[in-house]
N, C-alpha and C positions, 0 to 999 in steps of 0.2 A: 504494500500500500504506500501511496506516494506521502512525502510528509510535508509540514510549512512549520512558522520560524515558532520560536519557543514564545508564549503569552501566561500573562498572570492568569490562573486558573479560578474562577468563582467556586467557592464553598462547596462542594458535593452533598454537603448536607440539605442546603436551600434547595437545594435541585430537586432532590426524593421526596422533602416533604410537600415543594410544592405540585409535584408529579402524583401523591398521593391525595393532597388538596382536591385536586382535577378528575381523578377517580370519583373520588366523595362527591362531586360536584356533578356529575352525569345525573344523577337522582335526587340529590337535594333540590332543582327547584322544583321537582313535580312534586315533592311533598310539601314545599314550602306552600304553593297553590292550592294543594290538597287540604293544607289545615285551614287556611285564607277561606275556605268555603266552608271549613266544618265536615268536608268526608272524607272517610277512611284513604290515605294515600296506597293507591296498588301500583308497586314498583313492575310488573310484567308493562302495564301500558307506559308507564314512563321511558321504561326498555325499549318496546315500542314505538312511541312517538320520537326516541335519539332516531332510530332505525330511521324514520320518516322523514326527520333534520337530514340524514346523512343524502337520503333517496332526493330531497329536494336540491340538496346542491350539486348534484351528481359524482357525489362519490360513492359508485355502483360496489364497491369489492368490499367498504365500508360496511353498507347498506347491509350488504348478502351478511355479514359475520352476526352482526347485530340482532337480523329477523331472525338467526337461525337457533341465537341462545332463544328468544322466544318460544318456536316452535318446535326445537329439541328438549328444552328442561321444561317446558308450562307447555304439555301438548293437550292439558283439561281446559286450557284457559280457551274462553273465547275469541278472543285474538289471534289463535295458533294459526286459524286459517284465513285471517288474513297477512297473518307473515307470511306463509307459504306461497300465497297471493304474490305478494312484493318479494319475495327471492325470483321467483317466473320473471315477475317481470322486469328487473335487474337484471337477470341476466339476457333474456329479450333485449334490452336497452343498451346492454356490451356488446350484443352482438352473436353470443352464444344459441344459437338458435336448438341445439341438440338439448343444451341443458337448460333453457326456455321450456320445451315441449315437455321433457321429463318430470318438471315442477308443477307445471299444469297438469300434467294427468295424473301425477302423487294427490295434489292436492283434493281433484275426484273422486279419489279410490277411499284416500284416509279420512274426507268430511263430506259424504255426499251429500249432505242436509244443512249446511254452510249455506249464508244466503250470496260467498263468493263465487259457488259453483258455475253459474249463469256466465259470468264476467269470465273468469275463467276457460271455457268453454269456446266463448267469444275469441280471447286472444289463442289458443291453443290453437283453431283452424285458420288465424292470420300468421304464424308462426308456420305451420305446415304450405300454406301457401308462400312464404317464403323459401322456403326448403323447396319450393319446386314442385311439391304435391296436389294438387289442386285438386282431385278427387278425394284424398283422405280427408282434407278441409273442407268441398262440399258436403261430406258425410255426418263431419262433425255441427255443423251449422246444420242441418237437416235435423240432426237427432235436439239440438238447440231448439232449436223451433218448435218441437212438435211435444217435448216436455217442460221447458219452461213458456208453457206460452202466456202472453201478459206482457212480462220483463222487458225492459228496457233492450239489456244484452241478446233479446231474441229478434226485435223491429230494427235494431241494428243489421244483427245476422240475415234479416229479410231482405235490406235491402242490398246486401254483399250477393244476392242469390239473385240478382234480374233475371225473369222471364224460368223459373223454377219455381214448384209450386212444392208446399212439405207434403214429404207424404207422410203416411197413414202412420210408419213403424219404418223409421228411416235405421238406415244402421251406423253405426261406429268402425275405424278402423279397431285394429286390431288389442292394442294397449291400449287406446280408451274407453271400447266398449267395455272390457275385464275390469279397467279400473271403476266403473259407475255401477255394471249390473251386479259384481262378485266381492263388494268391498269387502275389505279386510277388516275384522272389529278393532280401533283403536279403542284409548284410553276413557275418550271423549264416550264413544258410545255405549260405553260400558257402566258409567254413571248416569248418564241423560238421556232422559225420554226422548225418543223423537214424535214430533208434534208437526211434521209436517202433511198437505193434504197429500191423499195418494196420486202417484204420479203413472201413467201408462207403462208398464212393461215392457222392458228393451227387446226387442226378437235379434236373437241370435245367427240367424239365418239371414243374409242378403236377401233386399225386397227389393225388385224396378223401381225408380224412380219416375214415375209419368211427369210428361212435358205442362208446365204451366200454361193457360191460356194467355191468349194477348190482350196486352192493356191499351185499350182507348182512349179513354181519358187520361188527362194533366193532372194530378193532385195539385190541389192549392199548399202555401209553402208551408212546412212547421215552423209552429212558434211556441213558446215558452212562457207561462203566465209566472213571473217573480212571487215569490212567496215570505213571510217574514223568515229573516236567516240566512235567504242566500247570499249569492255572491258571484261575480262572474266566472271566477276560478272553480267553484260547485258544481256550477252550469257545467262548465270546457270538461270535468272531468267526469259528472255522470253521463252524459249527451254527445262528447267527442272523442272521450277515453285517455284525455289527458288534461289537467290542471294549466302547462305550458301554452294551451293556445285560449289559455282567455284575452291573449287581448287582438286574435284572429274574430272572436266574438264582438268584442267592443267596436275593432273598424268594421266591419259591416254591419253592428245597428248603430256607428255614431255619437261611440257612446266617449265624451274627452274624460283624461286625468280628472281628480283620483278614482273614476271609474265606478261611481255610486250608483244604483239601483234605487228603487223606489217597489213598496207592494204595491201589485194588479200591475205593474209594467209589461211588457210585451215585449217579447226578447224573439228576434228571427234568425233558425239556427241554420248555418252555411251546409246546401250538401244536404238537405234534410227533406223531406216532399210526406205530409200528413195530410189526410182530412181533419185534422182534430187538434186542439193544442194537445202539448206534451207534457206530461205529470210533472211534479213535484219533483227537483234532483232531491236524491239522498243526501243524509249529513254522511261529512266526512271522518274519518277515522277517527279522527281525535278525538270526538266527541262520545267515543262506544266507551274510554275508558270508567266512567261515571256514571253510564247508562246500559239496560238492559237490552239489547239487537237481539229482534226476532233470529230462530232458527233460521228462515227461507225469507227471502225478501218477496213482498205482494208484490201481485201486478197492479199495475200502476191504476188500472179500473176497478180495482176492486175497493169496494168499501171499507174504511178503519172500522175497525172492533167497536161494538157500543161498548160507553165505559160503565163497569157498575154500578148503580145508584148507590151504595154505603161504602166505599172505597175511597178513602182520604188521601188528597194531594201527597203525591210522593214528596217526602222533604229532599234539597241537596245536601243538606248535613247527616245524615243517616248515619247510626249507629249500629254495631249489632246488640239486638233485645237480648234480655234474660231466656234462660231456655225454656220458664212457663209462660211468657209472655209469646215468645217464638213458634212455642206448639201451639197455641191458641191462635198465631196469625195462620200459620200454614195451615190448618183446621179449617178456620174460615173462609179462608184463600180458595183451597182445595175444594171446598162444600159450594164456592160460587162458579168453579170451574166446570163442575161435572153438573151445574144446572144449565148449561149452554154447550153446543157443541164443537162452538169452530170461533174463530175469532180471539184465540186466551194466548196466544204464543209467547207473545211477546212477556205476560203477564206470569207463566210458567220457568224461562229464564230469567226475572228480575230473580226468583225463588229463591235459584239452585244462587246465584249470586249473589247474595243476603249469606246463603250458607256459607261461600268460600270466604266471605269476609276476611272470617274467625282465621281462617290457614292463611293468608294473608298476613294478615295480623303478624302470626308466628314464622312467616317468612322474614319482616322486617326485622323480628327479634334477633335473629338468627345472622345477618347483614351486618344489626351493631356489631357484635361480638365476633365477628370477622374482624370487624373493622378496629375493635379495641384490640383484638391479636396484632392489627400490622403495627398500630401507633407504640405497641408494646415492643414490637422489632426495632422500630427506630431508637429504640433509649437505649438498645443496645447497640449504636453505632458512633454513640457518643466518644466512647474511646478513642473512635479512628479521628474523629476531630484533632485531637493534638496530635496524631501523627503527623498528619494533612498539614498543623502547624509547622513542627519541625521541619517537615519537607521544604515550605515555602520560604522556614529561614534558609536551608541550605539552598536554595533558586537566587536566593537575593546574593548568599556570597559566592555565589557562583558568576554571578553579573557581575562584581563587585570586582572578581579576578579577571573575568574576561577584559572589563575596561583598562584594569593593569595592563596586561596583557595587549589592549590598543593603544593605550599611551608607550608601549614600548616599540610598536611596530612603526610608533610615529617619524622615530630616529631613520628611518628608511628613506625620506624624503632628500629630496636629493639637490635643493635650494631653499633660500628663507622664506619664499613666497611660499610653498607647497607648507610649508611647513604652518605658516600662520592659517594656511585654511585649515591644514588641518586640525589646528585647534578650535576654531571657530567653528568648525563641525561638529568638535566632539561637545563643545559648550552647548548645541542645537542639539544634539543627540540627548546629555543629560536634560535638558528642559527637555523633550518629549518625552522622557521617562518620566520627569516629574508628572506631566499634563498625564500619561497612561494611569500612573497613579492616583492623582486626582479623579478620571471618570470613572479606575474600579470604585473607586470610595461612593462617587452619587449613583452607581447601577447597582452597591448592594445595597443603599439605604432604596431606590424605587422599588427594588426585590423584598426588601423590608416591608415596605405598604403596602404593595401588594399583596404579601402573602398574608398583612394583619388583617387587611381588608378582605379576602375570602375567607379567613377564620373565624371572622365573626359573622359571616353569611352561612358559613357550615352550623355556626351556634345556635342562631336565629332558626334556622330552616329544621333542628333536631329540637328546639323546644319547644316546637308543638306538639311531638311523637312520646317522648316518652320525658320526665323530669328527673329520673335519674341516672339517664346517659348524658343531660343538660349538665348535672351536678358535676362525672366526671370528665367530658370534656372542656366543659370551661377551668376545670385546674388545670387539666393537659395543656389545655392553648396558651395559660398564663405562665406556666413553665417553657413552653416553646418560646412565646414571645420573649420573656426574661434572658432567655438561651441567645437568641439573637442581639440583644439589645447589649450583651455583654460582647457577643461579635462584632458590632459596629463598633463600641468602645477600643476595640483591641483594632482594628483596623485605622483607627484614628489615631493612635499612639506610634502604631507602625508606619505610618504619611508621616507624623511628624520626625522619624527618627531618618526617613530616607530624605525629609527635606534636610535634615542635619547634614546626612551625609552627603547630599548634591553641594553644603555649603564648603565641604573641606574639600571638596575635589576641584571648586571654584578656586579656594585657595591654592590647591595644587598646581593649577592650572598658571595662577601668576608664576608662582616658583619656574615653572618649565618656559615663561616666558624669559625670566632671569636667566637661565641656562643657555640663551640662545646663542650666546657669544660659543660657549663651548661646543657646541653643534658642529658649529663650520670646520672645527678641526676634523672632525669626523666625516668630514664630505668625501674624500677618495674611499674611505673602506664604506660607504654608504652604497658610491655608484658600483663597488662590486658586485655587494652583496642585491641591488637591483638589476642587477643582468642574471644572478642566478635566481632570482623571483618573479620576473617575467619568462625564463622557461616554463617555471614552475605552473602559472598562472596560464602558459599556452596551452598546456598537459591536462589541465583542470578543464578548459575551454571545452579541449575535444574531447573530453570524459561526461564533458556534460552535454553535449549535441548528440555522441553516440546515446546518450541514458535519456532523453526525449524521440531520436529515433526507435527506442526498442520501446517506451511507453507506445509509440504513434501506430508498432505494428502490433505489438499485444491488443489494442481497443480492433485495429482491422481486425483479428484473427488470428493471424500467423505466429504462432506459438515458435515453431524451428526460428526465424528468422529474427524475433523480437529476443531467442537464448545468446543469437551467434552477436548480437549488439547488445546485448548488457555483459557478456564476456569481452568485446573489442573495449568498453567501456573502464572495466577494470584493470584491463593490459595496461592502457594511458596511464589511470591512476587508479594503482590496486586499493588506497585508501579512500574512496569513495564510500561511504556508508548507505544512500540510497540507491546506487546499483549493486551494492549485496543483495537490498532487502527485495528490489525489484526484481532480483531473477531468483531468491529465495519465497516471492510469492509464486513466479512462474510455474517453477518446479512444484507448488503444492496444489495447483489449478490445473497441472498436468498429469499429477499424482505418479512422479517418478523424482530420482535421485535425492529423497527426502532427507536420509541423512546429512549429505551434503546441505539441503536447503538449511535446518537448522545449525549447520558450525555457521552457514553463513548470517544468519540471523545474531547467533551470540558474537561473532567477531565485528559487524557494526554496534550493536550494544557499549562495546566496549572500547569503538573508536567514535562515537558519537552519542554519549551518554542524553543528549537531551533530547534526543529522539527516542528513547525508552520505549514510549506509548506506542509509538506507532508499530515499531519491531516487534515490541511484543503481542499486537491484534494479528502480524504475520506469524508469528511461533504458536498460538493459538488455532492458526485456521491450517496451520501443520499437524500437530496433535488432532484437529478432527478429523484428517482425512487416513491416519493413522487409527481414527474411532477409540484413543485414548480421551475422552469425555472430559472425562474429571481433571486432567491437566489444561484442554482446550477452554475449559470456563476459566480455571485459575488465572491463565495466561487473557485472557477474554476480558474476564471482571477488571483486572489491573492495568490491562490496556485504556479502557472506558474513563477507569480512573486517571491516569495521566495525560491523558490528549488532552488539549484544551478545549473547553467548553465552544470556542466561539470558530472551531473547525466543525461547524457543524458535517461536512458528505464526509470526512474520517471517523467522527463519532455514529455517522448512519449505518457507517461499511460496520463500524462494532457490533451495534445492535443486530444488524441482518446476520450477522455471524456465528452471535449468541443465540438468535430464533433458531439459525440452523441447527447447533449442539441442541437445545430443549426438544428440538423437533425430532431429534433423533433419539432421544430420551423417549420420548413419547409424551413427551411433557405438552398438552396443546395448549394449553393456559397463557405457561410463560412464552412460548413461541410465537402465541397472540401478540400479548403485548410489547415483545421485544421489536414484531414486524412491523407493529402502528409505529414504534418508535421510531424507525429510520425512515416509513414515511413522511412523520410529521417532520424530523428533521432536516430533510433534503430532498423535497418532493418532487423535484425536476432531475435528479441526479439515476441513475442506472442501480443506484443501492433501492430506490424507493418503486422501480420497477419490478426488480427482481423479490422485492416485501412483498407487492400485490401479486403476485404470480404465486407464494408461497401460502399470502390469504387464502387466495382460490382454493390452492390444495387443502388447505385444512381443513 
């Protein structure tokens, strides 16, 4: 891995807690809302609606990992299927049309009584017609038609059928028919009634399809009656099948910024030919987290349920009752249900959702005390803080020598002009170390507020849930803050002591202007020793143009020819430290002469000590190809630690590296989070492609 110059590294500590702040933070505001209204916060739709954030800004691989905790760990939950829903179509939306089609007919098989199925269905024969099938997709819209009829998803699919008429008992191909007529019993149907009306039996047997007659008449255009709640975005995605073209809606009725509606307005939908206006769009997802969703969605003609005359406004704050107050509702519930035959669906799922409250409940219990284990990790990382100290005294005297070190190379100058710059350089040089100095000091105090400032939103957002995880994370935080507050102090005592030190090297600096006189005596062994320093410097040139050509043909490809140029690289100058490291990664990307790769790995080590970090993420991703695990983290973690923070695509290459070991663990958890890392770190760079490509797989 290529490396850059050595920088003061920010706190490791700040970074964890507030990377675990960010965590806490994914769910804290849905329950902060949650309590804001008085109802029980259910962390699956909070889960959820992130998934929905991710889907709307199109981060599709996001999206997929997100739905998929949903509908893998809460496959009871009502939401499961429509995560399922939104993985199909994420991947639809990458472009994956194999594992588009697959997602839609799982979702079939595993919820056929989803009031997703319809929609589902709908995209599943646009999917096969992109595949080039056009018969399986007629088949599937056929079989649409003639069982959900009413649905929206079905007058869609009618009008994708010009001059085809539904038949009687259309058929399915082959994987979607098995998945709707033969469903497999999941979790969901194993607890829950199904309450939907019966629907016609799928025939198994291919049926002709007879020719439609022909249409004569023009329909007049559809149009859209506005109802309180909507929105144009409501409209575009129950009536066009995406949220993205509401404002394809707006230019064609007219409608300018900020695009407000009005009830009874008259909305004319582009592409669309009714006799009749068009129902009511559905609410949007968001809104099922709080509310009861019928099993099956009506058709858009058919009448709402009368509501029972003794049945009292649902409250938004809902509690769950005591358990005789509980049997007495579900009693009465149940007694007004079975006095009506059709129409209670909806009223059937508020039920069973009243019940999971309670496991809910026990879910968030369960989330603190996750979460009081990680904050419990962190106390014990305290110690490595004063390591981390130590370390950064010995950085500072390590600068401290190198500047000796440049004040002595200064005697090289070979007249008093060269000479006086270079002092005036080095004076420009110290002030920009001072100034570096300076802006660590104000980005750890912004790092400061900021992290005090979501500490106390994580505090705010948990005292509505429970009062005694309030109790102890407000000491945790006061201890955190206090922890910092003595870092800032220690970092301001450290500003002061290197402006001290900038002041004697000022000093120094007259002194060596005193000196000047004795210089000149030294001008003949001066211009020697720069004739053998200009070789030296010609040597280094062409070590460094070979070790850009071997980077330039490693990115093409060519492995053989990027080996034979970081070897020409080393001939020049064998003490090059980053063409070791660069044909000691080679070698482990090619998964040969490994041994070798690591001497060469310890022998930059040990000619270019402040390069550490980087050598060492190369001696790491040697050990994994070796499948020695437990040394490739060591050398992993240590790496992570010494780069500098602000290399962010070197600290991305870490993380992808570290996902890879977890991943070979089997660990999926931490391979998750390690891959988000090097996305979020360097998301244009080849590490954060190679993360998304590692998503998918997981």
């Amino acid at each position: 891995m290529p490396t850059m110059s050595n920088s003061v590294d920010v706190p490791l500590r700040i970074i964890r807690v507030a990377a675990l702040v960010a965590a806490i933070a994914l769910l804290a505001p849905g329950a902060g809302m949650a309590a804001a209204r008085g109802e029980p916060f259910d962390p699956v739709s909070a889960l959820y609606e992130k998934g929905n954030e991710y889907f709307r800004r199109g981060a599709y691989a996001s999206a997929i990992s997100v739905f998929q905790l949903v509908s893998e760990n809460h496959p009871e939950h009502v939401l499961a299927s429509e995560a399922m829903f939104s993985i199909a179509s994420a991947h639809h939306k990458m472009g994956d049309l194999a594992a588009a089609r697959g997602g839609y007919e799982e979702l079939a098989r595993r919820y056929p009584a989803a009031s997703a199925v319809p929609d589902a269905l709908l995209q599943l024969g646009s999917v096969l017609t992109e595949m080039g099938d056009g018969a399986e997709a007629r088949k599937v819209w056929s079989y649409l038609i003639e069982n959900h009829k009413g649905s929206i998803a079905a007058k869609i699919a009618q009008q994708r059928l010009p001059g085809v008429e539904a038949p009687a008992s259309p058929t399915l191909p082959v994987a979607a028919e098995r998945a709707i007529a033969t469903p497999a019993p999941s979790k969901a149907e194993k607890h829950e009634p199904d309450h939907r009306p019966p629907e016609s039996p799928v025939s198994h047997e291919p049926v002709a399809i007879p020719a439609a007659p022909s249409v004569t008449g023009e329909p007049e255009e559809a149009v859209y009656v506005v109802k309180k709640g909507d929105s144009l975005s409501k409209i575009a995605k129950a009536l066009l099948g995406s949220t993205d073209r509401y404002k394809e809606l707006a230019k064609y009725n007219k409608i300018p910024p900020p695009y407000t509606l009005d009830v009874g307005q008259k909305v004319r939908i582009p592409g669309r030919k009714s006799k009749s206006e068009l129902p009511t769009a559905p609410p949007p997802a968001s809104e099922w987290a709080h509310a009861a969703p019928p099993k099956t969605r009506l058709p858009p003609s058919a009448p709402a349920p009368p509501s029972p005359p003794a049945a009292p406004p649902e409250s938004p704050g809902w509690q769950p009752l005591p358990s005789d107050a509980m049997e007495q509702a579900v009693g009465s519930i149940q007694k007004w249900v079975d006095e009506r035959s059709e129409g209670y669906d909806a009223l059937q799922t508020r039920l069973l959702e009243l019940q999971r409250d309670v496991r809910a409940q026990k879910v968030i219990e369960k989330q603190l005390e996750i979460l009081k284990a990680q904050l419990e990790a962190e106390k014990q990382q305290n110690a490595r803080l004063k390591q981390e100290l130590i370390e950064q005294t010995t950085r500072l005297k390590e600068i401290k020598d190198k500047n000796l070190s440049m004040l002595s190379q200064l005697e090289g100058l070979t007249d008093a002009a060269e000479r006086s710059k270079a002092m005036q350089a080095r004076a420009a040089e110290l002030d920009a170390q001072l100034w570096a100095h300076k802006q660590k000091m104000e980005t750890l105090e912004k790092q400061n507020a900021a992290l005090s400032e979501t500490l106390q939103k994580m505090r705010d957002a948990f005292d509505a849930q429970i009062a005694l995880v309030k109790i102890y994370y407000d000491s945790e935080l006061v201890k955190a803050r206090d922890e910092y507050t003595w870092r800032l102090d220690t970092t301001t005592k450290e500003l002061a002591r290197l402006r001290e030190e900038t002041r004697k090297k000022d000093e120094s600096l007259n002194e060596l202007k005193r000196d000047y006189a004795d210089l000149m005596k030294k001008t003949a062994s001066i211009q020697r020793d720069a004739i053998a320093d200009k070789q030296t410097k010609v040597s280094a040139e062409a070590a460094r143009q070979a070790l850009d050509r071997a980077k330039d043909l490693r990115r093409a490809g060519k492995p053989g020819e990027a080996e034979m140029a970081y070897k020409e690289a080393l001939n020049v100058y064998p003490d090059n430290a980053d063409a070791m490291n660069g044909l000691a990664y080679l070698y482990a990307e090619e998964k040969k002469n490994l041994d070798d790769a690591e001497k060469l790995v310890e022998r930059a080590i040990a000619i270019d000590p402040q390069g550490r970090g980087y050598y060492l993420d190369t001696l790491g991703w040697i050990h994994f190809v070796r499948t020695a695990y437990a040394a490739a983290l060591d050398a992993l973690h240590e790496a992570h630690r010494r780069i500098p923070v602000e290399d962010l695509p070197a600290r991305a290459a870490v993380h992808f590296h570290i996902g890879k070991v977890y991943q070979a663990l089997a660990d999926k958890d931490k391979a998750f989070f390690h891959f988000i890392d090097s996305i979020k770190l360097a998301p244009r760079t080849r590490w954060a492609t190679l993360s998304e490509r590692e998503l998918d797989a997981l």
